[in-house]
C-alpha positions as a Markdown table, in Angstrom:
| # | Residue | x | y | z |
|---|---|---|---|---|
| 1 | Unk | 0.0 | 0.0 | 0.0 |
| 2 | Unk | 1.7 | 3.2 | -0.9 |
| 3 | Unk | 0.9 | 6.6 | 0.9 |
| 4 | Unk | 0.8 | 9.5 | -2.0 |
| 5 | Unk | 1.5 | 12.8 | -0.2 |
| 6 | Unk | 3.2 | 15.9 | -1.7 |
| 7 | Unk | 5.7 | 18.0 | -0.2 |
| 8 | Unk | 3.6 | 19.3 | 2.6 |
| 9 | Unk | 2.3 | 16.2 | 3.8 |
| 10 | Unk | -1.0 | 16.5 | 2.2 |
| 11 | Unk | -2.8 | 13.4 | 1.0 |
| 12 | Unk | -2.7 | 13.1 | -3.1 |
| 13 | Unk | -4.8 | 11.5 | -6.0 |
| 14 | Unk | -6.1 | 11.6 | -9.0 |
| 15 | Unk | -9.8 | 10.9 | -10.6 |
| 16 | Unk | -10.3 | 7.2 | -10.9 |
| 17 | Unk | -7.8 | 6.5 | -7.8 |
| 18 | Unk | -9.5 | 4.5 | -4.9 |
| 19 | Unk | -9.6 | 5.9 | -1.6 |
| 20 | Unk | -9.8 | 3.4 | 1.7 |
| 21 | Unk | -10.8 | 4.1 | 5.2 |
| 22 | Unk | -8.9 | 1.7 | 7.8 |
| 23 | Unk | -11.7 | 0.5 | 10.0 |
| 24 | Unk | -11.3 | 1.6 | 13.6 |
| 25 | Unk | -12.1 | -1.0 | 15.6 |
| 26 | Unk | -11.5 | -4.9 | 15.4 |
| 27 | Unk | -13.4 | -6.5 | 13.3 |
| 28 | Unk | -14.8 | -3.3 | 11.3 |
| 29 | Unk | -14.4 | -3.4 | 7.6 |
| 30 | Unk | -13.1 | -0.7 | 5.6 |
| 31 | Unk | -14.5 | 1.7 | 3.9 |
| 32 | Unk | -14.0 | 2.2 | 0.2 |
| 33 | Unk | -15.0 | 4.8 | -2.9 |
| 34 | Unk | -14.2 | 5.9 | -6.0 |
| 35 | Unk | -12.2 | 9.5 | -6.1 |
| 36 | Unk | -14.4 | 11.6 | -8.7 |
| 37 | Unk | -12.7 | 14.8 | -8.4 |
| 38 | Unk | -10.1 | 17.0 | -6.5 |
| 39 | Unk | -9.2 | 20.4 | -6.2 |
| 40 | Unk | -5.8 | 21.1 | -8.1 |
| 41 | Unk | -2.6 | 19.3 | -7.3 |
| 42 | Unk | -4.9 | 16.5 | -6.6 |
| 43 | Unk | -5.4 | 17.8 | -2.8 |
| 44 | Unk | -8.3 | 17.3 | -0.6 |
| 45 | Unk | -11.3 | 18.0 | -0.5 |
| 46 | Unk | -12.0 | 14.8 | -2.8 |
| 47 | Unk | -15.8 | 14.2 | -4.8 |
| 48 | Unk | -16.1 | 10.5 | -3.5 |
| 49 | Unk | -18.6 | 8.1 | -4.7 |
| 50 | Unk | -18.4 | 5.9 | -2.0 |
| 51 | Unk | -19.1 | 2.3 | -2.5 |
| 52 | Unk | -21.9 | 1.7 | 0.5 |
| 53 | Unk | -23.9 | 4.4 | -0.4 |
| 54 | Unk | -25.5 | 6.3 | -3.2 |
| 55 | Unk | -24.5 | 10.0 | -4.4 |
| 56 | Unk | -21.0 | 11.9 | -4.7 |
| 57 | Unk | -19.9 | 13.0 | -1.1 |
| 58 | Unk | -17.4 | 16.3 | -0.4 |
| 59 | Unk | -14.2 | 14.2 | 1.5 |
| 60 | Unk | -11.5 | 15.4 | 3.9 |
| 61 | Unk | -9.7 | 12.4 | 4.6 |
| 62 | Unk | -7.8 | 11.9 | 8.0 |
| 63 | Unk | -4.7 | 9.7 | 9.5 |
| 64 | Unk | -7.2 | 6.9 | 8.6 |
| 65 | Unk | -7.4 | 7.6 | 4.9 |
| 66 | Unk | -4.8 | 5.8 | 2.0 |
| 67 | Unk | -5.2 | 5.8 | -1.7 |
| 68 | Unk | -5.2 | 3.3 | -3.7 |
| 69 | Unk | -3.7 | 4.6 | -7.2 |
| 70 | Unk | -4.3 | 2.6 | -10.5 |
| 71 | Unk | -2.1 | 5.2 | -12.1 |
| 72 | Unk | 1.3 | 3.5 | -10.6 |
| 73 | Unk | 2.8 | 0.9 | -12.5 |
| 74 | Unk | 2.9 | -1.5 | -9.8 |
| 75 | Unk | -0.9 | -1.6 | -9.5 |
């Protein structure tokens, strides 16, 4: 699982890029979505279209948060 951040520690994706919630207790699933939009840089907020519910959603994502990019090679 690789951690995208940019120079000020700041979480980073682009559209299409999968974004995953750790849960945060035992036995709690994670939470997935698809990343629709971000503002530019690819810097939170993100438009998420989360997998366990319907609509786009306005994301700040925490500690908690990783993307999962299908625009690195070794994905």
């Amino acid at each position: 699982m690789a951690n995208h951040h940019n120079g000020r520690g700041e979480l980073v994706a682009r559209e299409g890029d999968r974004i995953v919630i750790s849960g945060h207790r035992v036995g709690e699933p994670e939470r997935r979505g698809l990343i629709l939009g971000t503002h530019p840089g690819g810097v939170p907020p993100f438009t998420i279209q989360w997998d366990d519910e319907e609509g786009e959603r306005l994301f700040f994502p925490g500690s908690d948060a990783h993307v999962e990019s299908h625009h690195d090679p070794d994905h």
